[in-house]
N, C-alpha and C positions, 0 to 999 in steps of 0.2 A: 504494500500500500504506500502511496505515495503521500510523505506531510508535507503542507501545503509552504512550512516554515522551513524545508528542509533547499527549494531554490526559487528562485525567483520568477514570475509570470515569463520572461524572455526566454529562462533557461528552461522553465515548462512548453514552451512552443517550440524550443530548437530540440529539443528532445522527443517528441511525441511523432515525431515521421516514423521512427524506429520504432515504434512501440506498436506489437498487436496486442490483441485479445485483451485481458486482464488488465493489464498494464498501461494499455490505453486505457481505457476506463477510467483507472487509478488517475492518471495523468487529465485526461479531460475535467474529472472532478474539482481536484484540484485547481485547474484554471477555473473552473465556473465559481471556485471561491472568491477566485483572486479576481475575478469580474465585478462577483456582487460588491467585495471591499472598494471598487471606484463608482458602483450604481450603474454599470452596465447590466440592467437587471435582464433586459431581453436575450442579450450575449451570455449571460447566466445561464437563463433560460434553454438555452439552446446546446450548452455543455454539458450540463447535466443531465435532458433529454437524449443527447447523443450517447453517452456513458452509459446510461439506463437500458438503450437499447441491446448497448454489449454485453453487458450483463446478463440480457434477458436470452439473447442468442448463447451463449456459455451454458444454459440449462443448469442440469444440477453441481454443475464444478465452479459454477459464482458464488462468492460468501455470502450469504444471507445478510451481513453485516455491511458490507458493500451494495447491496442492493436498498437495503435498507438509507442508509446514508445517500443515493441515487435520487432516490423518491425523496428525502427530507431537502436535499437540495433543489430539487424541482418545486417543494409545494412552497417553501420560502422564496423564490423569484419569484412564482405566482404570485405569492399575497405582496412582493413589493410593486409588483406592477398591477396591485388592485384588482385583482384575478382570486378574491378569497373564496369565491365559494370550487372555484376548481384547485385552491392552494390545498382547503381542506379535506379534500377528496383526496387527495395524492399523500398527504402527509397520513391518512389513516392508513394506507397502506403499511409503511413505516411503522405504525403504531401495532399495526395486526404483528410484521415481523417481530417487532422486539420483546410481544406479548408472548408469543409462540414461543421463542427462543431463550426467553428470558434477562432478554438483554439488561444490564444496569442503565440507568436514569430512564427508566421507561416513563418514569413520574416527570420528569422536565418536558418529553414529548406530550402529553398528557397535559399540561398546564399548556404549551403553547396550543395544539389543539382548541383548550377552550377559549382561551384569548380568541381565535380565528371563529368560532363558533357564536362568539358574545359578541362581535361587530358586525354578525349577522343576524343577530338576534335571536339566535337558534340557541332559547336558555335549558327547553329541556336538553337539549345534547352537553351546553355547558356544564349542565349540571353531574351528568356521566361521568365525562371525564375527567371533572376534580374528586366524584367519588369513586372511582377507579384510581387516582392518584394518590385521595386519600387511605384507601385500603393497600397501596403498596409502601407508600411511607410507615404503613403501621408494623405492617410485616419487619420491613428494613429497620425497624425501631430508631429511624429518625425523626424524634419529637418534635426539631426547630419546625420541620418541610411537615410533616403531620398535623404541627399548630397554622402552618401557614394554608395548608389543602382544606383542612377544616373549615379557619375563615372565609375560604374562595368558597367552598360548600353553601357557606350560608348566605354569601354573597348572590349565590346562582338562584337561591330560596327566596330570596327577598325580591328578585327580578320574576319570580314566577308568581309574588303573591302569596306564599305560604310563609307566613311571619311568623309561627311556629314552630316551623322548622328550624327558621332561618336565627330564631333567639335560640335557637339550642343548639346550633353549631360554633354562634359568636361564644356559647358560654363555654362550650369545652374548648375552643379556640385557646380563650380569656385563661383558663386553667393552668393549660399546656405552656402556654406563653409567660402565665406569672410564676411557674415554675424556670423558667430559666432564666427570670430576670429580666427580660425582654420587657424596658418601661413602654419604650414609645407603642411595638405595636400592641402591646394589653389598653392602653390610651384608646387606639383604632377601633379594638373588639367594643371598648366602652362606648366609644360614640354609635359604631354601629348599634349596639343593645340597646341603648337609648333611642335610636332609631325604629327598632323592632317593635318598642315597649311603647311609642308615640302611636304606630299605626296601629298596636292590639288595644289603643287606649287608656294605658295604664298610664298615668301619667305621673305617681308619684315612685313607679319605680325608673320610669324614663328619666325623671330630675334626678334619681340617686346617681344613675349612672352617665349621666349626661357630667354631671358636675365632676365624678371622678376622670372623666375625660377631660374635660375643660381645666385640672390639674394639673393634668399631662401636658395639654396643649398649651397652659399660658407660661408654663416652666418651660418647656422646649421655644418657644415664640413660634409655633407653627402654626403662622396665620390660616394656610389655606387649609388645615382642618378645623381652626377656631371658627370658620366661618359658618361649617356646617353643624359643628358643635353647639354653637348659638343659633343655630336655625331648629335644630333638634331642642333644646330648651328652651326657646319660644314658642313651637309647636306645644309643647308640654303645659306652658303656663296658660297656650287659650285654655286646653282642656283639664283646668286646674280652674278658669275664669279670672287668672289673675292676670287682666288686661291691659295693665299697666306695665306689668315688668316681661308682657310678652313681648307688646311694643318696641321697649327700650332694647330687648336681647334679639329680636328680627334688625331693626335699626342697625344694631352692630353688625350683625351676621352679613345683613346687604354691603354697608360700607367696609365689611373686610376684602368681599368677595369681588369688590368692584377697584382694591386696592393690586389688589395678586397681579404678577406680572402677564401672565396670560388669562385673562378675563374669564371667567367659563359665563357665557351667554344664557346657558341655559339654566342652571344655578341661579344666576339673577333674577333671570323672569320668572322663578319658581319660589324665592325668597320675595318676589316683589305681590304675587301673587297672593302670596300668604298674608300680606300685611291689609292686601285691599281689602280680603275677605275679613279682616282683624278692624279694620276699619266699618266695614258695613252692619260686623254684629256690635259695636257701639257706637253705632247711629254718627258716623259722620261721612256720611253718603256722599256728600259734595266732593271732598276731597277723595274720597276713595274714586268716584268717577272721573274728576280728573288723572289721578295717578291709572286707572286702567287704560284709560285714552292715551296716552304717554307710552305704556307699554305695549301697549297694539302695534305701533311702529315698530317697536325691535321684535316682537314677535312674530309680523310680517317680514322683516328683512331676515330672518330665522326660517322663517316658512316651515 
């Protein structure tokens, strides 16, 4: 097998005229590495395909591991050139391999998978492959990636609706995690819970854990989850009625999110959103209709 660190893209193409079967393959791969590393994602594209073929022609005397690796490099040029739902299909191949085989880090194929799957909105399948991720992490008794497969679990539950679920994966997440110390992401599992515990309507366990997030988060100064921290603690105080200090914690939450170097658009008009409706349950309508006419613009340019 040829690494990709072992000569240069030049020395990869003065070399590869001599090369058949295997070895091309090997070689071709390699170059489509060293493609995607400048963003020649089509020329990727196109080495990796070629390599796959060789492989495929080799029948049973190509490594499984090699073919494998074939398809994982095909279906990453795909999704850089916006080709995800054929990235996805190519890389499960990959995933069948290493399943069969039993390859190591089958759990990092498995997590990109769902990435590729959640941009597509396909949250049942997300949801598969983090708990197929999470049951190999469990195996391999790696707790960090176990607590991390966990949280992606409930993450995928919380996009399906099943809130749940999705507070019972942040809690074992939350466990896992404050077992080895891990402040900030036990912080993360907290604002999500609190997240959880707002949509089952619970609202004063959602403020217990919102606040020990909001611990996390104003000790670290990490604005761009304070924001959503504060959004989650606002939500909790409508549904507490305490509409004063909803207000004041929406208020913040808006003006952190509108601080953050990359703006999340949608985030806004879903904090701004909140406040109208925060507005109209006590009675100050005018302003509340102003502030939605204001947002209708970004919400059109959003489409």
């Amino acid at each position: 097998m040829i690494e990709e660190n072992e000569l240069s893209e030049k020395e990869l193409w003065e070399i590869l005229p001599a090369k058949q079967g295997e070895e091309r393959a090997d070689v071709l791969l390699a170059l489509a590495k060293q493609a995607g590393f400048r963003s020649s994602n089509a020329e990727a594209l196109a080495l990796a395909e070629t390599a796959q073929e060789i492989y495929q022609s080799l029948g049973a005397t190509a490594a499984d591991a090699d073919i494998a690796n074939a398809y994982t490099g095909i279906g990453y040029s795909l999704r850089k050139l916006n080709k995800t739902e054929e990235a996805v299909e190519v890389l499960s191949k990959a995933v069948d391999i290493y399943r069969e085989d039993h390859f190591p880090f089958l759990d990092d194929l498995l997590r990109t998978q769902a990435i590729w799957y959640s941009d597509l909105g396909q949250w049942d399948k997300t949801l598969e492959c983090h708990l197929e991720a999470a049951r190999v992490n469990e195996i391999d008794g790696n707790q960090e990636w176990l607590a991390k497969s966990q949280f992606n679990v409930g993450i995928a539950y919380g996009h399906l609706k099943d809130f749940p679920q999705a507070l019972k994966q942040y809690q074992i997440a939350r466990k896992l995690f404050k077992e080895l110390k891990m402040v900030p992401e036990v912080g993360r599992c907290d604002e999500m819970i609190a997240g959880a515990y707002v949509e089952l309507g619970n609202w004063e366990l959602a403020l217990e854990a919102g606040n020990r997030a909001l611990d996390v988060a104003r000790t670290l100064e990490w604005s761009v989850r304070l924001s959503q921290i504060l959004f989650n603690l606002g939500k909790a105080h409508v549904l507490k009625e305490d509409f004063e200090t909803a207000e004041v914690q929406l208020g913040e939450a808006l003006d952190l999110a509108k601080r953050c170097d990359e703006i999340d658009w949608d985030q806004v008009v879903l904090i701004e959103m909140e406040i109208i409706s925060l507005m109209r349950v006590i009675n100050r309508t005018s302003e509340a209709d102003t502030r939605e006419a204001r947002i209708a613009t970004i919400r059109e340019i959003l489409g």
